[in-house]
py3Dmol code that shows the C-alpha trace and the ligand (Angstrom):
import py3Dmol

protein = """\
ATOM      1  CA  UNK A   1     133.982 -39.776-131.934  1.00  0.00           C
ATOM      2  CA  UNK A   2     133.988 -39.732-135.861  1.00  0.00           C
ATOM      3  CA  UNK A   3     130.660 -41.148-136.049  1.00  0.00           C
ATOM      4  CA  UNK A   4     128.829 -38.103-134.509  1.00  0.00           C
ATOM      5  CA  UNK A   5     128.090 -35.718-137.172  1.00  0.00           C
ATOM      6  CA  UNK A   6     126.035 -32.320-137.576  1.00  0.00           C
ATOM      7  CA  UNK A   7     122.705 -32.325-137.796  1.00  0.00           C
ATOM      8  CA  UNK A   8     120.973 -32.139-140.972  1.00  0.00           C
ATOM      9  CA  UNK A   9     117.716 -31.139-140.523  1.00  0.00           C
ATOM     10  CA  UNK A  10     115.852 -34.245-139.856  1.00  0.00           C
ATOM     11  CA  UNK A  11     117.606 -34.333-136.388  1.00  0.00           C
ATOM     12  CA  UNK A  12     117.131 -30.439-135.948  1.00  0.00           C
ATOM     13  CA  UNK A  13     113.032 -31.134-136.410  1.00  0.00           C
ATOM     14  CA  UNK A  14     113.752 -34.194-134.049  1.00  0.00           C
ATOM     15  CA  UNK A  15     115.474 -32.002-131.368  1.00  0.00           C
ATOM     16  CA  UNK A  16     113.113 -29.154-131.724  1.00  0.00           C
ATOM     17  CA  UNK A  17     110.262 -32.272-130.832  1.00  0.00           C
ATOM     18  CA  UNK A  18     111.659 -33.112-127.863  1.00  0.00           C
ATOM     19  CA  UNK A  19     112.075 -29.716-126.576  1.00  0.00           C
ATOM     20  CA  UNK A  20     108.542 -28.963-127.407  1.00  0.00           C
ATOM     21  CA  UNK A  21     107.281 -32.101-125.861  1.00  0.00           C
ATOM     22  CA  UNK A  22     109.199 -30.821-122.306  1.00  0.00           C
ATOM     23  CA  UNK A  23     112.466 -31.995-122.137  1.00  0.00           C
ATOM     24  CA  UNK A  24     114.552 -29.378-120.364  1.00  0.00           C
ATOM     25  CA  UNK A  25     117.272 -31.164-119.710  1.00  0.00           C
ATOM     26  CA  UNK A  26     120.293 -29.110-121.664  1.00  0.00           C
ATOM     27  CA  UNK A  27     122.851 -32.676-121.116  1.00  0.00           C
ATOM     28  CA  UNK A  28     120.242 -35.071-122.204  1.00  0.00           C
ATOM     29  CA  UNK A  29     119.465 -32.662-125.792  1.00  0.00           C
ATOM     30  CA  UNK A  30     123.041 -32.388-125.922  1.00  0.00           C
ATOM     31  CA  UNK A  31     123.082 -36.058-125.984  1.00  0.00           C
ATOM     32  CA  UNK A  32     120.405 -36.789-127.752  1.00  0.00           C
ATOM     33  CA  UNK A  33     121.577 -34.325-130.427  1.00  0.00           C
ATOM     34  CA  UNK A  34     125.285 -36.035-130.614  1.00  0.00           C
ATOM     35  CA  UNK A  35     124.280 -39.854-130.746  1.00  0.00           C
ATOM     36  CA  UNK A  36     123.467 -40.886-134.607  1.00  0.00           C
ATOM     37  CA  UNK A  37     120.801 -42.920-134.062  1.00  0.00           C
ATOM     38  CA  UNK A  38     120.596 -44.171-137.695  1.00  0.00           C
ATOM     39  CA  UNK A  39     123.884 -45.841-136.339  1.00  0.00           C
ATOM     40  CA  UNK A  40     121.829 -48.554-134.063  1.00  0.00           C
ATOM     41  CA  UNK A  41     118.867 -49.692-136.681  1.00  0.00           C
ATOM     42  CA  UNK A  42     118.562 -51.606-139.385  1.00  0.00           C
ATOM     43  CA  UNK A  43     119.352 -50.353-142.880  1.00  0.00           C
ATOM     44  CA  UNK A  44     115.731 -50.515-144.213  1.00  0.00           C
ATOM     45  CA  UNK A  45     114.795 -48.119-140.988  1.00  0.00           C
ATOM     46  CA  UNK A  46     117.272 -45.575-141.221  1.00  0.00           C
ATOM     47  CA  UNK A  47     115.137 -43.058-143.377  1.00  0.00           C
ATOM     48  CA  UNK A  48     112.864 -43.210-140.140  1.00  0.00           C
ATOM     49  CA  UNK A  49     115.893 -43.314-137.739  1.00  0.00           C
ATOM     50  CA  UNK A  50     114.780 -39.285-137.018  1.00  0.00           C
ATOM     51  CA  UNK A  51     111.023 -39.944-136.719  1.00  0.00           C
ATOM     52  CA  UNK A  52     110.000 -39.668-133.138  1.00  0.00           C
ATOM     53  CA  UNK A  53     108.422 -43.568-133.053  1.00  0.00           C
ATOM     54  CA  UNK A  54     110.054 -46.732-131.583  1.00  0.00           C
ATOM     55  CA  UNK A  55     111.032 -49.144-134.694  1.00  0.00           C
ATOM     56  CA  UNK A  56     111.701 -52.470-134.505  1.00  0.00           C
ATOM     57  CA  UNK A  57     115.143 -54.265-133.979  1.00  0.00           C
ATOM     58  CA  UNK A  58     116.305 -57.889-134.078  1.00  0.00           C
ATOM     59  CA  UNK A  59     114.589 -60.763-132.038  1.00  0.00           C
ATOM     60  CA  UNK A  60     111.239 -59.121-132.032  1.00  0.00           C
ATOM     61  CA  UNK A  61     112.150 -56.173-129.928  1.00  0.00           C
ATOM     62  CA  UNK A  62     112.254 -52.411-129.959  1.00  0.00           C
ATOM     63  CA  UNK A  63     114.651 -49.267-130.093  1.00  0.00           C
ATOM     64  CA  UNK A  64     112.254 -47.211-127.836  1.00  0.00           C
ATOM     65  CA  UNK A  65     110.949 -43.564-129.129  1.00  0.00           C
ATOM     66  CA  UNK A  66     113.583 -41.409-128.805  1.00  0.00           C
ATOM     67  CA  UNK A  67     110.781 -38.795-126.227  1.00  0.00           C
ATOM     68  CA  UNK A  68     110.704 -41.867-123.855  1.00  0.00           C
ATOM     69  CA  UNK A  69     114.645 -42.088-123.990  1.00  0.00           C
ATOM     70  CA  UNK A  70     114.990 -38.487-123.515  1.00  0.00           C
ATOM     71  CA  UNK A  71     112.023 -38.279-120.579  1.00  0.00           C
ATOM     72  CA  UNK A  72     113.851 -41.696-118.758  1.00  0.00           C
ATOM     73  CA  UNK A  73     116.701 -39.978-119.086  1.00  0.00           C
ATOM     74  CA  UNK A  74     115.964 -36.887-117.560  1.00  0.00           C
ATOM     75  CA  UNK A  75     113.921 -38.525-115.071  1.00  0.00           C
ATOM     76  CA  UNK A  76     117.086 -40.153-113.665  1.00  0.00           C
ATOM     77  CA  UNK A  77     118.407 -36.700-112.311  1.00  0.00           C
ATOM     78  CA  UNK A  78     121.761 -37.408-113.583  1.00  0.00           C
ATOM     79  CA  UNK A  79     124.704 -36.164-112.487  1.00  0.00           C
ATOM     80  CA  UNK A  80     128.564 -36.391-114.923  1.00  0.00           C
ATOM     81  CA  UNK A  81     130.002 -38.186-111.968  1.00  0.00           C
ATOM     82  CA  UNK A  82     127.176 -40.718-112.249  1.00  0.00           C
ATOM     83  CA  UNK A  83     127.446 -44.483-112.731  1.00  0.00           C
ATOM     84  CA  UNK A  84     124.008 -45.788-114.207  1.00  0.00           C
ATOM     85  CA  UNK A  85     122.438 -49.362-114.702  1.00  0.00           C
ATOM     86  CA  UNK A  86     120.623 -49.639-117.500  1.00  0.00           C
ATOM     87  CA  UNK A  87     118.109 -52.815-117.779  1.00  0.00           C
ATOM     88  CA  UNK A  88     117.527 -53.797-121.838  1.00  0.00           C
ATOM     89  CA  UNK A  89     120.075 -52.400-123.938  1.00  0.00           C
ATOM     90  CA  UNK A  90     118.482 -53.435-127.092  1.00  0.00           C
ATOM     91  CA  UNK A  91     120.051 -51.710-130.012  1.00  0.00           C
ATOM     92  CA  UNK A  92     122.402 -50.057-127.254  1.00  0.00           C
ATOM     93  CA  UNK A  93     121.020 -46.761-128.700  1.00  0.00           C
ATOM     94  CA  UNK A  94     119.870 -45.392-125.075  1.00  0.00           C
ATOM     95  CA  UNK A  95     123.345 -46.883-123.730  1.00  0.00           C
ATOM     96  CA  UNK A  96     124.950 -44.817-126.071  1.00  0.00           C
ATOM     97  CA  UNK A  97     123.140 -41.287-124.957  1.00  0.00           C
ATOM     98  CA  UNK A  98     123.642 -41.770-120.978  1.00  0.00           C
ATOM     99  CA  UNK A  99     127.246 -42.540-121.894  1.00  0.00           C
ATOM    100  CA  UNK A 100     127.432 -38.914-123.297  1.00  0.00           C
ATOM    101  CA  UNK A 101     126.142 -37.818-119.894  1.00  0.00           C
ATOM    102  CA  UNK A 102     127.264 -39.835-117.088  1.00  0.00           C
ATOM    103  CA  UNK A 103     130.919 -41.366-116.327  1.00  0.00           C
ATOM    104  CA  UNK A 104     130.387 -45.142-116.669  1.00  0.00           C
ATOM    105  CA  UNK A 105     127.008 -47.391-118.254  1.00  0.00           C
ATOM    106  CA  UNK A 106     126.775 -50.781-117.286  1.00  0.00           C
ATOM    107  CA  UNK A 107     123.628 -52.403-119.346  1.00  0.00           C
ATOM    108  CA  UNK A 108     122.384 -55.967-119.489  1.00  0.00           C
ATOM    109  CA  UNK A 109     120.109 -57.818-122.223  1.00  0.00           C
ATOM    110  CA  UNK A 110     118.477 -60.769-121.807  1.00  0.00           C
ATOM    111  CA  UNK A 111     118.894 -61.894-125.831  1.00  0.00           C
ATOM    112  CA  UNK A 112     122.086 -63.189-126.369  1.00  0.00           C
ATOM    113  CA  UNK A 113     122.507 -61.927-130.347  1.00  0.00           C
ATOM    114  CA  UNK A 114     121.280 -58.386-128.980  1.00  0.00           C
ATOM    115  CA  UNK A 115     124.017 -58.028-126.345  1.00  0.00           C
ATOM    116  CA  UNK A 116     126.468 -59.415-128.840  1.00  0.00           C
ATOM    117  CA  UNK A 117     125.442 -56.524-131.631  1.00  0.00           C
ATOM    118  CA  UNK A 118     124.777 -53.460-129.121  1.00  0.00           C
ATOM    119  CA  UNK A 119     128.800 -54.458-127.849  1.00  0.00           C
ATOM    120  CA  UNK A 120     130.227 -54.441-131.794  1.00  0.00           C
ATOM    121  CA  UNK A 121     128.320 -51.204-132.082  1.00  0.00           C
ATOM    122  CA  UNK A 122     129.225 -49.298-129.177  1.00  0.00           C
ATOM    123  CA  UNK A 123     132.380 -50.312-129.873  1.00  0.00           C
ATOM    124  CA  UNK A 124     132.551 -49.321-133.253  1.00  0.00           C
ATOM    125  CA  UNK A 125     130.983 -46.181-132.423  1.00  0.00           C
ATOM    126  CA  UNK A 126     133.391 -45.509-129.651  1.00  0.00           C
ATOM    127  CA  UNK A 127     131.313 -45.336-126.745  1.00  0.00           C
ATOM    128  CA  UNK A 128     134.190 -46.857-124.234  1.00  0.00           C
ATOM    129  CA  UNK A 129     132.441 -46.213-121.121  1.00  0.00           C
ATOM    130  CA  UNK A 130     129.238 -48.589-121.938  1.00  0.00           C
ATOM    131  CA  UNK A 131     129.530 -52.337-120.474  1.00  0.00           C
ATOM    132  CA  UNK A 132     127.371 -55.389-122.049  1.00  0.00           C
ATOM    133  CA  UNK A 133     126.192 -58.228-120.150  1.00  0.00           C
ATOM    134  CA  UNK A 134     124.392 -60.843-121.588  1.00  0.00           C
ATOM    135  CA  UNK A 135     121.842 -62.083-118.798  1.00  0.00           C
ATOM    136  CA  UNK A 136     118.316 -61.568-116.440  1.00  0.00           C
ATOM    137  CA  UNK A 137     118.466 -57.530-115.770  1.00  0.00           C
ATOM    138  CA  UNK A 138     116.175 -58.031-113.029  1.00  0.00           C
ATOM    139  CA  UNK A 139     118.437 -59.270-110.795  1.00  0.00           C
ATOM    140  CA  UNK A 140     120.777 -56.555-111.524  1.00  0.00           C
ATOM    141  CA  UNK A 141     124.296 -56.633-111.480  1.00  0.00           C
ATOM    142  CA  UNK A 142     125.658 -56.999-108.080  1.00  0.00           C
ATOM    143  CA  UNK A 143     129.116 -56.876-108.653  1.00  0.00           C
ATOM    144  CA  UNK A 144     129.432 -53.375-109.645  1.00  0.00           C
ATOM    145  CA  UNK A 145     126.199 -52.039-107.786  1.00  0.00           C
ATOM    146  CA  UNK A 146     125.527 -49.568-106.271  1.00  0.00           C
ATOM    147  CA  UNK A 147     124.748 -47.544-109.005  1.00  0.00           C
ATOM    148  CA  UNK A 148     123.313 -43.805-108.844  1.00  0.00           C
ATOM    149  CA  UNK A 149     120.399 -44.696-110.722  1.00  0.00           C
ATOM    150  CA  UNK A 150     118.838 -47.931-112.813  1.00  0.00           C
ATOM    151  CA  UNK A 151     116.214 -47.737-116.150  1.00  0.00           C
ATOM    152  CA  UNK A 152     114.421 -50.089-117.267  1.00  0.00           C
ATOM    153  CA  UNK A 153     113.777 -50.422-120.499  1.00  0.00           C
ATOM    154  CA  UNK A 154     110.977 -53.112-120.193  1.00  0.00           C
ATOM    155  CA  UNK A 155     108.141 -53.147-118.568  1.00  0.00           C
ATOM    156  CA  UNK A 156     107.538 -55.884-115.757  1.00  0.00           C
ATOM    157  CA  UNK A 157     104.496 -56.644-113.276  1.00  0.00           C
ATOM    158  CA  UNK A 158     106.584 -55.069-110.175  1.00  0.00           C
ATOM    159  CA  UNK A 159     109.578 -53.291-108.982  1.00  0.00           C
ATOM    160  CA  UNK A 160     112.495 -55.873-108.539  1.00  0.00           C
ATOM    161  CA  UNK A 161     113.849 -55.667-105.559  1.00  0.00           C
ATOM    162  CA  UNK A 162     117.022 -56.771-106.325  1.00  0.00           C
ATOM    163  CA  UNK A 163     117.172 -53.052-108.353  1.00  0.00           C
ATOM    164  CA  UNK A 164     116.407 -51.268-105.512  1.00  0.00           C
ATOM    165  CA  UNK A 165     118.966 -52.581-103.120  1.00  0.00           C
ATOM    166  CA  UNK A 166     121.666 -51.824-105.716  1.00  0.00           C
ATOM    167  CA  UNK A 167     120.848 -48.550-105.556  1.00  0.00           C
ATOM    168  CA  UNK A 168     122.610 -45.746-103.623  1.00  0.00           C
ATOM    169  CA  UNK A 169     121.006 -44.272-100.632  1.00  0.00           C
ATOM    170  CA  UNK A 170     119.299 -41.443-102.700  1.00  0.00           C
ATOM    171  CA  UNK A 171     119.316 -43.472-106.128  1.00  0.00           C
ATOM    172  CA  UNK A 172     116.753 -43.344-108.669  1.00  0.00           C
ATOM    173  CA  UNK A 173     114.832 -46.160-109.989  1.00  0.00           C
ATOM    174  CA  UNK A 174     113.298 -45.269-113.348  1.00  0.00           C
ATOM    175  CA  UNK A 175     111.182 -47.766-114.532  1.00  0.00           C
ATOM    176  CA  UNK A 176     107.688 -49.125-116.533  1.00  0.00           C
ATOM    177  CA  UNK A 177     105.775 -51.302-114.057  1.00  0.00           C
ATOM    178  CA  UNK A 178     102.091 -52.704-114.477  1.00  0.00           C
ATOM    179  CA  UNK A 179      99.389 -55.421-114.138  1.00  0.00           C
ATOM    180  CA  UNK A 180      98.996 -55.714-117.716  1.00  0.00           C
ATOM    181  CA  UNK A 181     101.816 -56.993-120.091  1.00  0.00           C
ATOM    182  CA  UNK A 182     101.783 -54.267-122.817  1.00  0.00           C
ATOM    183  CA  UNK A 183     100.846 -51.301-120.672  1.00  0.00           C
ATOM    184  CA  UNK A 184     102.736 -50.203-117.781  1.00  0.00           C
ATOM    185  CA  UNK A 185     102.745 -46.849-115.551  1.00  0.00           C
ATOM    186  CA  UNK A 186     106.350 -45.246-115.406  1.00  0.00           C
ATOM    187  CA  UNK A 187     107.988 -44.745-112.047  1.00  0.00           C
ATOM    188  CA  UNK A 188     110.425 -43.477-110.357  1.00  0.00           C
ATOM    189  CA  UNK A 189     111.507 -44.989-107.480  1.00  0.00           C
ATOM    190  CA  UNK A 190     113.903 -42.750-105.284  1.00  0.00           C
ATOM    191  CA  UNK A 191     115.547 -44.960-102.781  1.00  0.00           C
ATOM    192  CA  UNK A 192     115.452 -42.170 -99.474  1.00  0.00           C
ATOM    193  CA  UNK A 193     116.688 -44.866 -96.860  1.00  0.00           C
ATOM    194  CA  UNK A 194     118.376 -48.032 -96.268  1.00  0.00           C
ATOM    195  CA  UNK A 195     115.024 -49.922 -96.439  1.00  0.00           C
ATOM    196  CA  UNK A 196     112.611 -46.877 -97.175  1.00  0.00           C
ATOM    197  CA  UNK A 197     111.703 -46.377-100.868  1.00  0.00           C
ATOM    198  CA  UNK A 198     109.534 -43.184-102.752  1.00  0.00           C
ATOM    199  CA  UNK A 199     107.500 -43.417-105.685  1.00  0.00           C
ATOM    200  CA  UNK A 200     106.773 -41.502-108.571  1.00  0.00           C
ATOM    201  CA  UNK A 201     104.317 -41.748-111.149  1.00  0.00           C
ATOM    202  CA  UNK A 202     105.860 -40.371-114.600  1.00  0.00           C
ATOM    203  CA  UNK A 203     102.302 -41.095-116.739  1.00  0.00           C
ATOM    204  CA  UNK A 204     101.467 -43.835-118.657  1.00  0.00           C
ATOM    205  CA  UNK A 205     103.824 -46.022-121.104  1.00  0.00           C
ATOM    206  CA  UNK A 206     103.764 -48.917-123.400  1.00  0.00           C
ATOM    207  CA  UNK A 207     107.250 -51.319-123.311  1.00  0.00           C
ATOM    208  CA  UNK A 208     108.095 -55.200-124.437  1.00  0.00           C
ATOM    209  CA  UNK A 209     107.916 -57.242-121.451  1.00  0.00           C
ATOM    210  CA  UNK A 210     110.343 -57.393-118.956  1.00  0.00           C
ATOM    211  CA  UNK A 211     111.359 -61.135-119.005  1.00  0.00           C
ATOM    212  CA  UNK A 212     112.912 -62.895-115.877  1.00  0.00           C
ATOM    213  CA  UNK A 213     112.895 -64.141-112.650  1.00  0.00           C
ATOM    214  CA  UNK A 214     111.992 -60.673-110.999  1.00  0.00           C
ATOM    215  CA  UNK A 215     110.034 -59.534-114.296  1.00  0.00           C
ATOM    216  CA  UNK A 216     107.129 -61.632-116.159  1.00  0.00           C
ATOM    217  CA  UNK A 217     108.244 -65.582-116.615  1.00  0.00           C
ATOM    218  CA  UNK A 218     107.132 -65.481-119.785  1.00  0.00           C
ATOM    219  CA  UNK A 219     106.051 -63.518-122.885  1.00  0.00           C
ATOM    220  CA  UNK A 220     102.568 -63.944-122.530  1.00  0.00           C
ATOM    221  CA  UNK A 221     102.692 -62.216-119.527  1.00  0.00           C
ATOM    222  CA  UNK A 222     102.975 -65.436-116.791  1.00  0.00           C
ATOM    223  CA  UNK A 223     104.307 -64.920-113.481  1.00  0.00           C
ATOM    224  CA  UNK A 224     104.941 -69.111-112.730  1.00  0.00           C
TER     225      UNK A 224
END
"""
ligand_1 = """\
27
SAM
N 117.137 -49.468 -124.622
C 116.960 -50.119 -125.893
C 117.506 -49.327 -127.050
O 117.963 -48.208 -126.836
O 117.502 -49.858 -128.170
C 115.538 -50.519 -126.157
C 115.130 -51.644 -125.333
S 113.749 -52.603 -125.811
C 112.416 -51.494 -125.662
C 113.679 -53.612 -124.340
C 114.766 -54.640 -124.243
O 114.688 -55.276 -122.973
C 114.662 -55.758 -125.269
O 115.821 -55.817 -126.042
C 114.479 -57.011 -124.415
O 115.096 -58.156 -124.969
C 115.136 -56.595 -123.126
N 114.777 -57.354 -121.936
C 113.558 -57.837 -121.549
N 113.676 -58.460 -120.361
C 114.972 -58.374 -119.980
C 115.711 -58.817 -118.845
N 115.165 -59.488 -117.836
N 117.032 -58.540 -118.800
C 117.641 -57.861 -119.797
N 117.001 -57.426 -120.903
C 115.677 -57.665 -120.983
"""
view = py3Dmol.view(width=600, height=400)
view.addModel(protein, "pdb")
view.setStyle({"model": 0}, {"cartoon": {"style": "trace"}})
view.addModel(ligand_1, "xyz")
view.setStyle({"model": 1}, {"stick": {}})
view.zoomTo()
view.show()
C-alpha cells in the first residue's frame, strides 16, 4: 500500500485524541493510524485532514469526524473474518479503515459523482477489498447480504428494515436514527433472533440525512 505513510505528528496528536476520547479498540487505531486521510479530501482541506472535525466533501456532504468513524467502528464488534455493509461511503474514507480490519466492504452512495470518486480513490489507494454501488443504501444490498454488521453513515427517521434482515443472526446494526433531521441518537441494533432485534443507545450524534425510500424522502426532512 504505497500510499500509507508514517505518521508525522499531526496524525500522532490525532491518534493520541482518539485514544483519549475512549477508543480501545487496538485494530480500529491500527486502522485509523494506517489510512491517509488527507488522501480522501479536497486539496484546500488537507492542512485540516488531521483535525478531529468532519469537513466538507463534494455535493454538499461530509467526511464524518474521524472519533465518530473510530467509535462506529468499534461499535460494530468486528471480527478479520468479517464482511461489513457500509451505508454512505462519501469520500470512501471510512470504507477505506474497515477494509484494514475486516475481509471484504461492500458500501453504497446515493450521489452518483460520490460513488464514482470514492471507487477511483480506493482504487488508487489500493484498497481491493472495498465494493461501490451507486444507489438507495436503505434498502441494502441483497445480493451479497448477510453481512456481519451494517453502518450507517446518515442519519434517517427509523431503522430500515430491509438492514436488519440482511443481517446475520447475531449482526450488528450501527446506526444514527431520530425524529429530527439534523440530530439523531446512535444505535446499535444487535440482531439476537430470526425476527427478534436489541437496541443500543451509543449517545447522541449529528449526520446529513439519510435519503431514500427507507430513510427521509427528502432533504428537508419529509417522509411522503
Ligand atoms: N462515510 C463517509 C466518509 O467516510 O467520507 C461519510 C459519509 S457522509 C457523512 C453521509 C453520506 O451518506 C453522504 O455522502 C450521502 O450522500 C450519503 N447518503 C445519504 N442517504 C443515502 C442513501 N439512502 N444511500 C446511500 N448513501 C446515502
Amino acid at each position: 500500500m504505497t500510499s500509507e505513510r508514517h505518521p508525522g505528528k499531526a496524525k500522532q496528536a490525532f491518534l493520541a485524541i482518539l485514544a483519549r476520547r475512549g477508543i480501545k479498540d487496538k485494530r480500529v487505531l491500527e486502522a485509523m493510524e494506517a489510512v491517509p486521510r488527507e488522501a480522501f479530501v479536497g486539496a484546500r482541506q488537507t492542512r485540516y485532514a488531521y483535525d478531529d472535525s468532519p469537513l466538507p466533501i463534494e455535493e454538499g456532504q461530509t467526511i464524518s469526524q474521524p472519533y465518530i468513524v473510530a467509535l462506529m467502528t468499534e461499535a460494530m464488534q468486528l471480527e478479520p473474518d468479517n464482511t461489513v455493509l457500509e451505508i454512505g461511503s462519501g469520500s470512501g474514507y471510512a470504507a477505506a479503515v474497515l477494509s484494514r480490519i475486516v475481509k471484504q466492504v461492500y458500501t453504497i452512495e446515493r450521489h452518483p459523482m460520490l460513488a464514482k470518486l470514492a471507487r477511483e480513490r480506493l482504487a488508487d489507494l489500493g484498497y481491493d477489498n472495498v465494493r461501490v454501488l451507486c444507489g438507495d443504501g436503505t434498502l441494502g444490498w441483497p445480493e451479497h447480504a448477510p453481512f456481519d454488521a451494517i453502518v450507517v453513515t446518515a442519519g434517517g427517521p427509523r431503522v430500515p428494515e430491509s438492514l436488519v434482515r440482511q443481517l446475520v443472526i447475531g449482526g450488528r446494526l450501527v446506526i444514527p436514527t431520530g425524529p429530527a433531521i439534523h440530530q439523531q441518537k446512535l444505535l446499535r441494533i444487535t440482531r439476537v433472533s430470526e425476527d427478534e432485534t436489541e437496541s443500543e443507545d451509543l449517545g447522541g450524534v449529528r449526520f446529513v440525512p439519510l435519503i431514500g425510500e427507507e430513510g427521509w424522502r427528502d432533504t428537508e426532512g419529509r417522509m411522503t
